[in-house]
C-alpha positions as CSV (number, residue, x, y, z in Angstrom):
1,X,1.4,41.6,82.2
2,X,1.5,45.1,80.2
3,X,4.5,46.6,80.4
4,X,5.2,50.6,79.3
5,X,8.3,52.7,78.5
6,X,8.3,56.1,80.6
7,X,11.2,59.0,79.5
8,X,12.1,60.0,82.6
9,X,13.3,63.9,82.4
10,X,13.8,65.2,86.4
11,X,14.5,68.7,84.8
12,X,15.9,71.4,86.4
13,X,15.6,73.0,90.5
14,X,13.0,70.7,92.1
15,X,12.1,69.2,89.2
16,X,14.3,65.8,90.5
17,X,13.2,65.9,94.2
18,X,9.8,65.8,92.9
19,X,10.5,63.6,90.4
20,X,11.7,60.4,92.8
21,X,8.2,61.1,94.4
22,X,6.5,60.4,91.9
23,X,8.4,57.2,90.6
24,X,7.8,56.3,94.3
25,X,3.8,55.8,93.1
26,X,4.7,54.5,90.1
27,X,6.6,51.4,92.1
28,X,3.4,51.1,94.1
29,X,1.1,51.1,91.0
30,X,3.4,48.1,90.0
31,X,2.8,46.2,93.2
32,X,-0.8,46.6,92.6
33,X,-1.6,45.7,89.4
34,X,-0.3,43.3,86.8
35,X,1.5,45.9,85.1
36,X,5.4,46.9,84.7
37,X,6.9,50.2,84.0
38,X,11.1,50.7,82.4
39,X,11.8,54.1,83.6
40,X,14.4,55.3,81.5
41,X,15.8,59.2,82.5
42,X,17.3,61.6,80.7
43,X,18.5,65.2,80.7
44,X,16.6,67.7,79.8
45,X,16.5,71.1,80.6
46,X,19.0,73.7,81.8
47,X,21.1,70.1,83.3
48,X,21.2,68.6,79.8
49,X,23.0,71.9,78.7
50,X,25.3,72.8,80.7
51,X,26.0,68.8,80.2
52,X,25.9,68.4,76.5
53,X,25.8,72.0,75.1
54,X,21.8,71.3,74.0
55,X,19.0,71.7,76.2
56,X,17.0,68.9,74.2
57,X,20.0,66.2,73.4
58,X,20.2,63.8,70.5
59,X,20.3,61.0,73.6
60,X,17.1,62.4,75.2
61,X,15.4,62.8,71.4
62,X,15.9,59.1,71.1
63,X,14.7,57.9,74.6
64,X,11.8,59.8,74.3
65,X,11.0,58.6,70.8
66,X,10.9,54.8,72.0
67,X,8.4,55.7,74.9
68,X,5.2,54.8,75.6
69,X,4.9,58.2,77.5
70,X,7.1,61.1,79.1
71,X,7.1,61.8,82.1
72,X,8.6,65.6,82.3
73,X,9.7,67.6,85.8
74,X,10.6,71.3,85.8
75,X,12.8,73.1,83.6
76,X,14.7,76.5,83.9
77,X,16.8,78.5,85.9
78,X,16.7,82.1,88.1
79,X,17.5,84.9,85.6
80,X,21.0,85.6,86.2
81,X,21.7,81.6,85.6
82,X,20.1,81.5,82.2
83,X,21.9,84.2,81.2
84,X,24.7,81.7,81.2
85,X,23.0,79.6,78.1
86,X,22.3,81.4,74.7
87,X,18.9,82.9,74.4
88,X,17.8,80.1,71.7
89,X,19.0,77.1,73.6
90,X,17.7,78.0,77.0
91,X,15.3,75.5,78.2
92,X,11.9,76.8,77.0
93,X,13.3,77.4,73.6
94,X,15.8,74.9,73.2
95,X,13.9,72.1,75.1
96,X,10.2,72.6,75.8
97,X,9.0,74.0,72.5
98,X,11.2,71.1,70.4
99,X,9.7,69.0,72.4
100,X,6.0,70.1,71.8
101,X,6.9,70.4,68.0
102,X,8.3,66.6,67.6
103,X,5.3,64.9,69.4
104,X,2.4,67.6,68.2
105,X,1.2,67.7,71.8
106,X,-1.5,70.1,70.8
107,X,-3.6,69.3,73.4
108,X,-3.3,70.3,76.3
109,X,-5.3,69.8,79.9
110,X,-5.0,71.9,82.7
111,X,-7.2,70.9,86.1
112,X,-7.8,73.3,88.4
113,X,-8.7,71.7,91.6
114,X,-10.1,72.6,94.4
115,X,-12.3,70.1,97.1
116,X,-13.9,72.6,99.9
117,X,-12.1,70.6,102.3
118,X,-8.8,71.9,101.4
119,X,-10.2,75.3,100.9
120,X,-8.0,77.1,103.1
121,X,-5.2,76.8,100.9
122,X,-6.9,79.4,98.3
123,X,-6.5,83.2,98.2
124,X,-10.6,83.3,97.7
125,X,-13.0,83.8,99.8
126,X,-15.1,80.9,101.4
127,X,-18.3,81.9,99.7
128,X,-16.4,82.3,96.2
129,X,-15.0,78.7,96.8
130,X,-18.7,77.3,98.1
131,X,-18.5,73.8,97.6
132,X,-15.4,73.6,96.0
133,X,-13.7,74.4,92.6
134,X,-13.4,71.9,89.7
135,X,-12.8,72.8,86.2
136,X,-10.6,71.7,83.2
137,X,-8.6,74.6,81.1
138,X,-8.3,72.8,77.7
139,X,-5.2,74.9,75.5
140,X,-4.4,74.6,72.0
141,X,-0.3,73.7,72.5
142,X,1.7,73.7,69.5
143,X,0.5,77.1,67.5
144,X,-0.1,80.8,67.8
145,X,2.5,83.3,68.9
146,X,4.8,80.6,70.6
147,X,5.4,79.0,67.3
148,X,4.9,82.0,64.7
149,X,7.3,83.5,62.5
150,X,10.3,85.7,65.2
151,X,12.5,88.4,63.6
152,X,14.6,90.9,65.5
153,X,17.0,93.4,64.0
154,X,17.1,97.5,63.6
155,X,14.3,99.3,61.3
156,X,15.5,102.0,58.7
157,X,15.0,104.6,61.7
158,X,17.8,102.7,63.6
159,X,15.6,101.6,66.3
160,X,15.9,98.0,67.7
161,X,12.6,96.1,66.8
162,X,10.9,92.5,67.4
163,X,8.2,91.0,65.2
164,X,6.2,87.8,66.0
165,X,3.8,86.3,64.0
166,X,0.3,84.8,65.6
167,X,-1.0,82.4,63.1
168,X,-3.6,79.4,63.1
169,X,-5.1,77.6,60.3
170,X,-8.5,76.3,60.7
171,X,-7.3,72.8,61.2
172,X,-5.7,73.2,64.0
173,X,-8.2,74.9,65.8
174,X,-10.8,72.2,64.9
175,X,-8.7,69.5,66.5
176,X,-8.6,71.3,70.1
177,X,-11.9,71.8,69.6
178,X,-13.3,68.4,69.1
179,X,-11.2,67.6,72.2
180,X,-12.8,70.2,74.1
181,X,-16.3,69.0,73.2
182,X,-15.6,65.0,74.1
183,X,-14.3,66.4,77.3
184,X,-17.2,68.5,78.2
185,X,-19.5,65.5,77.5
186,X,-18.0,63.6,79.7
187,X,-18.4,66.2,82.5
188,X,-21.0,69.0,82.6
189,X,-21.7,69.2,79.1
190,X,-20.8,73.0,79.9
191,X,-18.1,74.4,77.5
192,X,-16.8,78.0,78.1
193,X,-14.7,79.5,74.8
194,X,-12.1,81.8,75.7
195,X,-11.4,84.3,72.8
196,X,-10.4,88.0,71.9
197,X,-12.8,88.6,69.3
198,X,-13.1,92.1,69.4
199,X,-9.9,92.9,68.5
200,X,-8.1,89.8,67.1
201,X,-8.5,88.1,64.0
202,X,-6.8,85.3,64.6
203,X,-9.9,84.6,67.3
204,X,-12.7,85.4,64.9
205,X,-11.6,82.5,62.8
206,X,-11.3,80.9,66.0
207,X,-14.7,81.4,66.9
208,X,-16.1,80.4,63.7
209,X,-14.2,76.9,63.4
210,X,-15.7,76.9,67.1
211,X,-19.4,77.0,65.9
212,X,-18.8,74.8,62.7
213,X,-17.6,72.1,65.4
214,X,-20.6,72.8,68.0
215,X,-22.9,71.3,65.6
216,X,-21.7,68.0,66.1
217,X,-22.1,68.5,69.9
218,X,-25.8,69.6,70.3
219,X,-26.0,68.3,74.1
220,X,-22.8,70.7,75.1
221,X,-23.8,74.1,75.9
222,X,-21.6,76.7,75.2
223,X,-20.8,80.4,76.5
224,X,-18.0,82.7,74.9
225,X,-15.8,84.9,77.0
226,X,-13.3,87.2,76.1
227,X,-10.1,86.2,77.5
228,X,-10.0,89.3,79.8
229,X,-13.6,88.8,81.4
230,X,-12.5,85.6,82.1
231,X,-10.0,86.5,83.7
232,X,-11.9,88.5,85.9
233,X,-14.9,85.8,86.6
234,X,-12.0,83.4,87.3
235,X,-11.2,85.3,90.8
236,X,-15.1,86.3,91.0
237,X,-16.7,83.6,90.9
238,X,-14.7,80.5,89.6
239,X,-17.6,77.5,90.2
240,X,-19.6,78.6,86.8
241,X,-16.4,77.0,84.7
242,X,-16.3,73.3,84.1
243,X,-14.3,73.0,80.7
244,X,-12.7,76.2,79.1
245,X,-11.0,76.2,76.1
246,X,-8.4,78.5,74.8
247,X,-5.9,79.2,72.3
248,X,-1.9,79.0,73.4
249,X,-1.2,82.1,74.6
250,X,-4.4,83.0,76.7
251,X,-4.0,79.3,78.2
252,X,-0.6,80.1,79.6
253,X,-1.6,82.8,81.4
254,X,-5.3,82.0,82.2
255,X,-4.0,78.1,83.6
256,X,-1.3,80.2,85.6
257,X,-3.9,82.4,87.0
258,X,-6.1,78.6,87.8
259,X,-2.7,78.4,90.3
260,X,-3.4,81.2,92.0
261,X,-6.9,81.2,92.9
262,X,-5.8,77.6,94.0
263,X,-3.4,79.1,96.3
264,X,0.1,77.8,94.3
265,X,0.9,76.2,90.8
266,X,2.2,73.7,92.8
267,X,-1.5,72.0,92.5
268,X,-1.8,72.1,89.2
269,X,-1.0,69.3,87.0
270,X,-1.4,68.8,83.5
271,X,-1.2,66.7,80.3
272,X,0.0,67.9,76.6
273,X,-1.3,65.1,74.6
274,X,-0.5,64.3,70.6
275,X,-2.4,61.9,67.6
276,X,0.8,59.1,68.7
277,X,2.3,60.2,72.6
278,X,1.8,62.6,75.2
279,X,4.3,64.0,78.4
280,X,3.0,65.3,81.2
281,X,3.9,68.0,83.5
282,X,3.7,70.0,86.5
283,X,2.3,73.3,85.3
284,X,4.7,75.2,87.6
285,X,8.5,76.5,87.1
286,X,11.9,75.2,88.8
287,X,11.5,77.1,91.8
288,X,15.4,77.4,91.7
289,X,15.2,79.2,95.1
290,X,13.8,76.1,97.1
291,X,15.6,73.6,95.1
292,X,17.4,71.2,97.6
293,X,15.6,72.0,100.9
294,X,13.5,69.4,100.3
295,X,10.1,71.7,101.4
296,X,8.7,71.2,97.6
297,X,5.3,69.5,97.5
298,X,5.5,66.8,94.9
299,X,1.4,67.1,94.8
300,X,1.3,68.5,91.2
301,X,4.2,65.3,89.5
302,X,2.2,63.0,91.2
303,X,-1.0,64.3,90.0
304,X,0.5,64.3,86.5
305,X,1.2,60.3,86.9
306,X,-2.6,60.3,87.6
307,X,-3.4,61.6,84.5
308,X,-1.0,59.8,82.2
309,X,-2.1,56.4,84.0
310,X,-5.6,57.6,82.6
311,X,-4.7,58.9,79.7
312,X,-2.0,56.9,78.5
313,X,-2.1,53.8,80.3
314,X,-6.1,53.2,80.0
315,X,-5.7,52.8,83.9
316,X,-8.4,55.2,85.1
317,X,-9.5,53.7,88.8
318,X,-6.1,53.6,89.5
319,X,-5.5,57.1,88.5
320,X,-8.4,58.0,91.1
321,X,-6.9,56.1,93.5
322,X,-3.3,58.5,93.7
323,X,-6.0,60.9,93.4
324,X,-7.7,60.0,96.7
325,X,-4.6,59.5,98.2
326,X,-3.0,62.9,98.0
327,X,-5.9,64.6,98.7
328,X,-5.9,62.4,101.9
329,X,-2.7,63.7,102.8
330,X,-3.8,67.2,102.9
331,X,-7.4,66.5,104.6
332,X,-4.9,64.8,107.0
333,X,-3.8,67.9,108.4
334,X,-0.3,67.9,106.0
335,X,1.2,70.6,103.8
336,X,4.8,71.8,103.0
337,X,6.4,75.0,103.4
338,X,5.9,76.2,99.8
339,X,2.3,75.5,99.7
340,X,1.5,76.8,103.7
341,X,3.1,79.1,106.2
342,X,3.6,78.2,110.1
343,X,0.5,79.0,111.9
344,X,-1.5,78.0,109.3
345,X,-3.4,75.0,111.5
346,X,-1.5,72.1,109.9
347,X,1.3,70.0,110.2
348,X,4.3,70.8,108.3
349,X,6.5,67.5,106.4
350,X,9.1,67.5,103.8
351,X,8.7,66.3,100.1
352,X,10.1,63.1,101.2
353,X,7.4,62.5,104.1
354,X,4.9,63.9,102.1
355,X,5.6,61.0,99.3
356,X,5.4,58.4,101.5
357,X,2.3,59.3,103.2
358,X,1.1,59.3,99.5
359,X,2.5,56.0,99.1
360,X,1.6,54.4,102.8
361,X,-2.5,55.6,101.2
362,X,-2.4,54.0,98.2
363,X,-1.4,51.1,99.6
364,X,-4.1,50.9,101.8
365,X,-6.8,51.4,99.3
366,X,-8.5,47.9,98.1
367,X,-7.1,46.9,94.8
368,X,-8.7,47.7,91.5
């Protein structure tokens, strides 16, 4: 029997109601294959503060470090709450980046997910969707402006400034490129670059580590886009993208768009992924003012135990299976209140209910 070590970090708002969904599949993936998991949790987060005075603990540090993989939930707070926590210790700063820094997650993977059979759930038009969405945003993770050089103070003229640094070295650009390239051979061998060449330097050396890489990749066609045309052919007409890759910044808020033209962030998984471990995450906030109501769909923590059962765990059919069986779910005629309003033409169930129907799927599905 293998047996893997999974940090479990719940997180903030309805990151722990999510969270015990999730672990629900992971118990059934147990029964079904000769595999054990030790789930060990641990704050993190806006919790672990207001706990321990740090939003990334010495306690959490060390459970993550023994882990075969994390397993992360949503962090943060409503405005007026983090303004209770110091600006540097709130949980992006003082948990999320740390934690992207200590594991070099620089890879990150973003699907964007849409079968034409659950359709009606996106903003889009049924001829924009035709036969249904399905592409990967690949982001570079740990560099760029989130990790540059900050500085704040008052200039010689006595005005307040801020100055952040955007840097990337070559290196690091080549690695997220060579994983965008694999990933596209494995798919349509169809790889979109996402840059801002016209204006930013930082992207011309991008592009040009880009094209040193695409030599080794002659079957994987590719097609630059500035980040802002992207943008717009992401609403427009979303089926030509299969793999995009981008650097930090543009990923946040291209991947975050990927959420709305599924209808909610609250489909969108993802996996940050390092040379020695990866977490993976829901790609959406806390959504502090649901927390509790138990209305949250767990869709996007499941999905993220998908992917680190493939990616982590080498247990690929299995990770379609969970899959399958969520997408069931919603072909079923089920949604929750955050992801579909009354009216709407389906059933509404809790977060708990919509687990278990997860759960009572999976089981049914033959063994793999």
């Amino acid at each position: 029997m293998k047996n893997y070590k999974i940090a479990v970090l719940a997180g903030d708002g309805i990151g722990p109601e999510i969270t015990a969904e999730a672990i629900k599949v992971l118990k059934v993936i147990e029964e079904r294959n000769d595999v054990s998991f030790e789930l060990m949790p641990a704050l993190f987060g806006a919790c672990a503060y207001f706990a321990t005075g740090d939003a990334f603990p010495q306690a959490t540090i060390d459970i993550c470090d023994q882990a075969d993989a994390i397993l992360k939930g949503t962090i943060g707070l409503n405005h007026e709450e983090s303004k209770k926590i110091p600006v540097d210790k709130q949980p992006e700063r003082g948990a999320l980046l740390p934690l992207r820094r200590r594991y070099n997650t620089y890879a990150n993977f973003r699907p964007v997910f849409l079968p034409r059979s659950l359709a009606h759930f996106s903003p889009l038009k049924p001829e924009v969707i035709g036969d249904g969405i399905d592409l990967i945003m690949v982001r570079e993770l740990v560099g760029g402006l989130y990790f540059g050089q900050k500085e704040a103070g008052v200039n010689e003229q006595g005005l307040r400034y801020v100055r952040e640094t955007l840097e990337y070295d070559e290196e690091q650009i080549r690695r997220i490129m060579h994983q965008a390239f694999k990933l596209a051979q494995k798919r349509r061998k169809l790889l979109h670059n996402i840059h801002k060449s016209n204006v930013l330097k930082s992207s011309v050396l991008w592009n040009e580590v880009m094209e040193e890489v695409a030599k080794e990749y002659p079957d994987v066609q590719v097609v630059n886009y500035l980040v802002d045309s992207a943008a717009t052919a992401l609403c427009l007409k979303p089926t030509q993208f299969d793999v995009m890759v981008m650097e930090n910044m543009f990923g946040d808020i291209l991947s975050d768009q990927g959420g709305g033209i599924l209808g909610s962030l609250g489909l969108m998984p993802s996996a940050c992924i390092g040379p020695d471990k990866a977490y993976y995450e829901p790609s959406h906030g806390s959504a502090p003012d649901i927390a509790g109501k138990n209305i949250a769909n767990p869709y996007s923590m499941i999905g993220s135990v998908a992917m680190m059962l493939e990616n982590s765990f080498g247990m690929e059919a299995e990770a379609k299976n969970v899959w399958a069986a969520m997408q069931g779910v919603f072909a079923d005629g089920y949604s929750t209140a955050d992801l579909s309003k009354p009216g709407s033409g389906v059933t509404m169930i809790s977060t708990v209910e919509f687990g278990d129907k997860v759960v009572a799927k999976l089981r049914e599905m033959p063994k793999v």
